[in-house]
Backbone bond lengths (Angstrom), bond angles and torsions (degrees), N, CA, C in turn:
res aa  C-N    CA-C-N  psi(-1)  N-CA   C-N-CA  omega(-1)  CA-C   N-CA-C  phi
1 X - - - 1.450 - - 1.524 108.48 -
2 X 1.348 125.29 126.09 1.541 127.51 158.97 1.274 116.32 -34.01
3 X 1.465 100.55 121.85 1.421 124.85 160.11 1.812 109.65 -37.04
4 X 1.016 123.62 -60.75 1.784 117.47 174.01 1.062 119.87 -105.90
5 X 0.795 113.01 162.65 2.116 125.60 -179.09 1.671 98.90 -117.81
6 X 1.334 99.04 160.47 2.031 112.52 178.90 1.942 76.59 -123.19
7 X 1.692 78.16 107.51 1.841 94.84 151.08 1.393 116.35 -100.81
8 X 1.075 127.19 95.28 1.516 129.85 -158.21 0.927 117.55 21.71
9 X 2.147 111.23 75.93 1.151 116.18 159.27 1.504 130.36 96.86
10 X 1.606 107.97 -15.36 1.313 142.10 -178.01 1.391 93.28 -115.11
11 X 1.810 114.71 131.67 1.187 128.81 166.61 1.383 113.84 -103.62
12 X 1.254 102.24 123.57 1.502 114.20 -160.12 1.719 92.57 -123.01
13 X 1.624 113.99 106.07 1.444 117.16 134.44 1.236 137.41 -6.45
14 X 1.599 143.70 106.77 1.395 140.33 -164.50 1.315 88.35 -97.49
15 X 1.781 130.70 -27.46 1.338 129.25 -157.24 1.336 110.22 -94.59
16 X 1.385 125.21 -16.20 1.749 149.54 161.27 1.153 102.70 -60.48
17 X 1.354 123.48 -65.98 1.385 121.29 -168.00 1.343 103.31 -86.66
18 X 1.745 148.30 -7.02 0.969 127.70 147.50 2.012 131.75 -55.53
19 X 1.217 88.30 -58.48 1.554 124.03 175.22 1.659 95.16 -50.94
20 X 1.418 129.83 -60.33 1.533 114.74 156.81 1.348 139.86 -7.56
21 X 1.319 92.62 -74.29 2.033 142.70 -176.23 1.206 87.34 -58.56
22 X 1.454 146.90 -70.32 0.883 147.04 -112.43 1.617 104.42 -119.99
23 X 1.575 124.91 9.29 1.205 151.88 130.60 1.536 107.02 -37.18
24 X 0.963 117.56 -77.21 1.776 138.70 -165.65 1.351 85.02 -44.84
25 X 1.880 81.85 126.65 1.817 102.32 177.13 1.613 121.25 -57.26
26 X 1.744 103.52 -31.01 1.505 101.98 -156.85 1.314 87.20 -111.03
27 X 1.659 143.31 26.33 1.171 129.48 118.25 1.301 146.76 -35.43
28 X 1.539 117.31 125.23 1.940 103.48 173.60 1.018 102.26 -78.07
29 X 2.213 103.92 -77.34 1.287 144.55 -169.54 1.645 100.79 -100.10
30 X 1.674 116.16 145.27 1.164 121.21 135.81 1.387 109.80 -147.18
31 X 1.799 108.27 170.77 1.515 126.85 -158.71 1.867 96.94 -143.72
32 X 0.561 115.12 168.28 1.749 129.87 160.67 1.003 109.32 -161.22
33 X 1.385 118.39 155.51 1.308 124.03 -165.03 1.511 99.56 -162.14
34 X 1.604 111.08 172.58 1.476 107.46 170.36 1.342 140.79 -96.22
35 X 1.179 131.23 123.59 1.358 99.50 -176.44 1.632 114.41 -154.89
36 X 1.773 97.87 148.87 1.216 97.98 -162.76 1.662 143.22 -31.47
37 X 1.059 122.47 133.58 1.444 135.49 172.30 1.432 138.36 -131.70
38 X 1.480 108.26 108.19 1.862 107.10 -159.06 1.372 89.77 -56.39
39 X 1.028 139.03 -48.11 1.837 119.00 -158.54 1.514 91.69 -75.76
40 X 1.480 143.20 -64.00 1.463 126.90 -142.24 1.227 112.92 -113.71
41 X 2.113 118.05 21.96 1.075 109.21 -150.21 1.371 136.04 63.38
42 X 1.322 126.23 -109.44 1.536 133.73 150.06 1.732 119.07 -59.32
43 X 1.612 98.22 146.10 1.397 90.50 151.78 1.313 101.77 -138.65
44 X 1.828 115.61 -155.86 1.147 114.62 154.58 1.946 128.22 -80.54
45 X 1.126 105.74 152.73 1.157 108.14 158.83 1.255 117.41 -151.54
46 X 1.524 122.26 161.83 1.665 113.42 -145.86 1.957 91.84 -146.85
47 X 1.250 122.53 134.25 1.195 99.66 152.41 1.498 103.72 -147.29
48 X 1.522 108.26 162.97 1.307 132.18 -148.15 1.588 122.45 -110.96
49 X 0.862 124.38 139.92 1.627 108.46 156.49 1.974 98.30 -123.01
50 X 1.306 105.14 176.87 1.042 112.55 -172.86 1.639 112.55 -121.76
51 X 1.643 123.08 163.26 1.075 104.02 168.89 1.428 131.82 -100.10
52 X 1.187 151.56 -173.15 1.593 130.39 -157.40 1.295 106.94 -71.60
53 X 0.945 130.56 173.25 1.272 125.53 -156.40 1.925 145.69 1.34
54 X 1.243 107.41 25.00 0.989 140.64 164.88 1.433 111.68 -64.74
55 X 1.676 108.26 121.68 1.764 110.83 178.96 1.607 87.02 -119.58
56 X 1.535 105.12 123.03 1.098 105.51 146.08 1.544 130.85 -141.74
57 X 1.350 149.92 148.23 1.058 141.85 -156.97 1.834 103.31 -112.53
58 X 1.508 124.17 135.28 1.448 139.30 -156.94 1.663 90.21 -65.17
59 X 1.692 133.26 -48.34 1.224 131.51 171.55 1.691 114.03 -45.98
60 X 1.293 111.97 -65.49 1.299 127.49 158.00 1.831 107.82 -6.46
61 X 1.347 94.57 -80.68 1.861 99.36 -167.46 1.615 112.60 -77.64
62 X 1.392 103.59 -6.47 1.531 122.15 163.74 1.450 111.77 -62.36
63 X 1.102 136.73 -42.13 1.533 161.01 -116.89 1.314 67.36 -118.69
64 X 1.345 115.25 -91.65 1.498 129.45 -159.12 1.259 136.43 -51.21
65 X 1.674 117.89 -37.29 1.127 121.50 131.03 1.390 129.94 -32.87
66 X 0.996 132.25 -84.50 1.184 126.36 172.61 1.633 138.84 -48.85
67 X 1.400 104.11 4.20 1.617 121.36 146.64 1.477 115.00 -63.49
68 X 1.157 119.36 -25.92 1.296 115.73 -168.41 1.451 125.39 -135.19
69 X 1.378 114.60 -1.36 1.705 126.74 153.55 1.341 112.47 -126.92
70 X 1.389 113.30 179.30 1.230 149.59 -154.11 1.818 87.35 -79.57
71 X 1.379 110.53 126.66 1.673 106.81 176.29 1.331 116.56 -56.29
72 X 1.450 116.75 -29.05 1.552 127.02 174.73 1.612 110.80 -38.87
73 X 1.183 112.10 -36.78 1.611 130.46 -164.36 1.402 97.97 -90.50
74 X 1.385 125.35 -66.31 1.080 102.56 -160.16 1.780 144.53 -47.10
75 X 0.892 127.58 121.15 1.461 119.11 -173.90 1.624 122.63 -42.80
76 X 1.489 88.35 122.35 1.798 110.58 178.77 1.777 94.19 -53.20
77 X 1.501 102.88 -47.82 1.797 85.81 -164.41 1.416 107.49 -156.63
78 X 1.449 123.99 114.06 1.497 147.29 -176.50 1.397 107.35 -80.08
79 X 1.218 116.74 137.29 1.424 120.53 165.28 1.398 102.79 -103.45
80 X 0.901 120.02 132.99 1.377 121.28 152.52 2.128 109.60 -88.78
81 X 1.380 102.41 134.15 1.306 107.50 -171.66 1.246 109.34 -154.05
82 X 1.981 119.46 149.62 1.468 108.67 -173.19 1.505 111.87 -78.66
83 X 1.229 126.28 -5.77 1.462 137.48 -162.80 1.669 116.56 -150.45
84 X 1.383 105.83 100.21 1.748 74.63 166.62 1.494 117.76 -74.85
85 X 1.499 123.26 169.48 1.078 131.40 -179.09 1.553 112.72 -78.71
86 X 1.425 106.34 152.20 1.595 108.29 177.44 1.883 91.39 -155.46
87 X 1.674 75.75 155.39 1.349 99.57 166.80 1.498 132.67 -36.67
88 X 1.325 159.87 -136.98 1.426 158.10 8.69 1.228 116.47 92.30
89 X 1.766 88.93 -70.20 1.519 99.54 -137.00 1.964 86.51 -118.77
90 X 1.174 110.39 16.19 1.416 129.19 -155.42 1.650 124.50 41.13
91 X 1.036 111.01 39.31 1.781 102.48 138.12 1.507 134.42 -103.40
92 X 1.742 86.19 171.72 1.873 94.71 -151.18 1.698 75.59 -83.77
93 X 1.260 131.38 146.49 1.537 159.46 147.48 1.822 111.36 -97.77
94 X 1.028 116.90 121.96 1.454 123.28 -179.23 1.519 101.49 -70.08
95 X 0.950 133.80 -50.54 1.337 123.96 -161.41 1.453 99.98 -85.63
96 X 1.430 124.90 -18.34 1.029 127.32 177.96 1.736 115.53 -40.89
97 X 1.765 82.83 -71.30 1.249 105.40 159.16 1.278 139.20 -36.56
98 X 1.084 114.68 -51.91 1.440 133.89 -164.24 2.053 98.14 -67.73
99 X 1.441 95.28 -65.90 1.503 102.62 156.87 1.580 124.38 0.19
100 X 1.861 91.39 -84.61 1.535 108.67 -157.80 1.852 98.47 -71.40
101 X 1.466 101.30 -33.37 1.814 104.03 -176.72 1.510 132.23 -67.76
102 X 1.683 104.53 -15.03 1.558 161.75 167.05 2.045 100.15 -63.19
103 X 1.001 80.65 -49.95 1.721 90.36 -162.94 1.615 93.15 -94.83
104 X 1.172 133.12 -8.35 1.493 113.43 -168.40 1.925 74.98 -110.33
105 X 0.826 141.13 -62.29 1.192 132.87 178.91 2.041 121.90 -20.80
106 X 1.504 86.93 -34.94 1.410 97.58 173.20 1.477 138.12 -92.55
107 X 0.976 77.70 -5.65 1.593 101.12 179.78 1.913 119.32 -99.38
């Protein structure tokens, strides 16, 4: 999956807004990925794991993110999850992700 997404037209970094995310103390894992949006096409989407005993709430790192980038970036919608998903051979795949976080949304 491409490294950036066009959120209406604006190329937005998945590896910026990971590398961000991935500041946050009570972070383990994070991923972003793209995902659909009737107004911009793409947006962001982000999902998380946490570290052990770590409480954190998806508004929460929303908040916080967006102290420190461009609102364009910040993620429309965080999962919070005990695992991100990986491959096989254990790597993280964005669309992988995006997929399975896609499908719990629908359910």
């Amino acid at each position: 999956m491409k490294e950036f997404i066009n959120k209406g037209g604006e190329k937005i970094s998945l590896v910026e807004v990971d590398n961000l995310a991935r500041q946050h103390p009570a972070l383990d894992e994070v991923v972003t990925f793209a995902i659909d949006d009737e107004t911009y096409g793409h947006d962001v989407g982000m999902a998380v794991s946490l570290r052990k005993g770590e409480d954190l709430t998806a508004m929460a790192l929303k908040k916080w993110i967006r102290e420190s980038i461009s609102a364009m970036k910040v993620p429309k919608h965080i999962w919070i999850t005990e695992e991100i998903p990986k491959t096989a051979t254990g790597k993280v795949q964005r669309r992988l992700v995006a997929d399975q976080m896609m499908k719990q949304a629908a359910s």
